[in-house]
Structures are given as structure tokens and as C-alpha cells.
N, C-alpha and C positions, 0 to 999 in steps of 0.2 A: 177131411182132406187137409194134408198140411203143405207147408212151402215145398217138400222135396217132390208130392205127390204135383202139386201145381206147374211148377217147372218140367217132369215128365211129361205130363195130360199136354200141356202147351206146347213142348216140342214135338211128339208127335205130331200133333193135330197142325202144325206152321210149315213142319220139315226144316226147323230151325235146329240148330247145336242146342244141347241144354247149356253150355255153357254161353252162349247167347243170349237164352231165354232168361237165365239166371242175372246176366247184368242188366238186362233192360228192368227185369222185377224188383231187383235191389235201386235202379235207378229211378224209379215210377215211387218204390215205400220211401228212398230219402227224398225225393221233393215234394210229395206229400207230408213226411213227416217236417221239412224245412220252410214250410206253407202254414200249415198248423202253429207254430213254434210263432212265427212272426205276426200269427194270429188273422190271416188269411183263410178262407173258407177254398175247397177246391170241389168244382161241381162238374160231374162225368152227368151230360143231359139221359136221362132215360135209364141210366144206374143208380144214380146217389151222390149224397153232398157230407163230404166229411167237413169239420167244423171244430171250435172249441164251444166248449159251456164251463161258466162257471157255477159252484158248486157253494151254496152258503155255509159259513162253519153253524157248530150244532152241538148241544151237550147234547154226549154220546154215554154209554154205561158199558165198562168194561166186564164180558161175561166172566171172567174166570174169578174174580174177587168181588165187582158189584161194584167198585167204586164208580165217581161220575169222572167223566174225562170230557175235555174242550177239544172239539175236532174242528182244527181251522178248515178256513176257504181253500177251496182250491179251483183248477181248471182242469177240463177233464177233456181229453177226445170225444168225440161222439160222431155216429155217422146214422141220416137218416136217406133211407132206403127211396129210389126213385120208380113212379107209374110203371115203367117197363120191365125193372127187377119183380114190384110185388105181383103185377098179373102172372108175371113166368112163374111165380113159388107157387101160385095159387091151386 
């Protein structure tokens, strides 16, 4: 499923405009994304908890020639799944 498929399924199922569904979606991924950034965790109880992690740097080996390469730190998104998401996949 992607964003266009999501916005569809959603309005349907709301009897919302997709172009409703579509601003609220876009407004829900920048303040999560705006949460994250300032290094805020944002936790939906019973969904999941998006979050940052950092990433230690690391010699790395570049496949195409072999050489070694220094892969710095970084911070990376991460989202960990909550009790009510994983029983529903289950």
C-alpha cells in the first residue's frame, strides 16, 4: 500500500474528501517528522513509538573496488511496533 492507496482506503472508510484525508496525513508525517528532528520520541499507545537512534560510525569496505572506507555516525529513524499492532499481524 502506498500514500495514494492510504488516503483512498481512509476516505472511504471516514466519508471524508480525500483531499481532507490528504491534509490531515501530510499534517500528522510533518509533526512526526518535526518531533523526531528535535529529537522527541512520539508514542501512539497501542500502535508504536517512533524515535531517533544513533548509529556508531564503522570501517566499512567498498564492494565495487575492495577498498576500506570510514562510515561516520549517524542518527537514523526508527519505529518500534506496539502490543496491539503486533497481536493484530500475528
Amino acid at each position: 500500500m502506498n500514500k495514494t492507496d492510504l488516503i483512498h482506503n481512509i476516505s472511504e472508510k471516514s466519508g471524508l474528501s480525500k483531499r481532507d484525508v490528504e491534509a490531515v496525513l501530510n499534517g500528522f508525517l510533518g509533526e512526526v517528522t518535526d518531533a523526531l528532528q528535535s529529537g522527541d520520541k512520539v508514542q501512539l499507545v497501542g500502535f508504536g513509538t517512533f524515535e531517533t537512534r544513533k548509529r556508531n560510525g564503522r570501517t566499512g569496505r567498498n564492494p565495487q573496488n575492495g577498498q576500506t572506507i570510514e562510515i561516520p555516525e549517524a542518527t537514523i529513524p526508527a519505529f518500534k511496533a506496539g502490543n496491539k499492532l503486533k497481536e493484530a499481524v500475528k
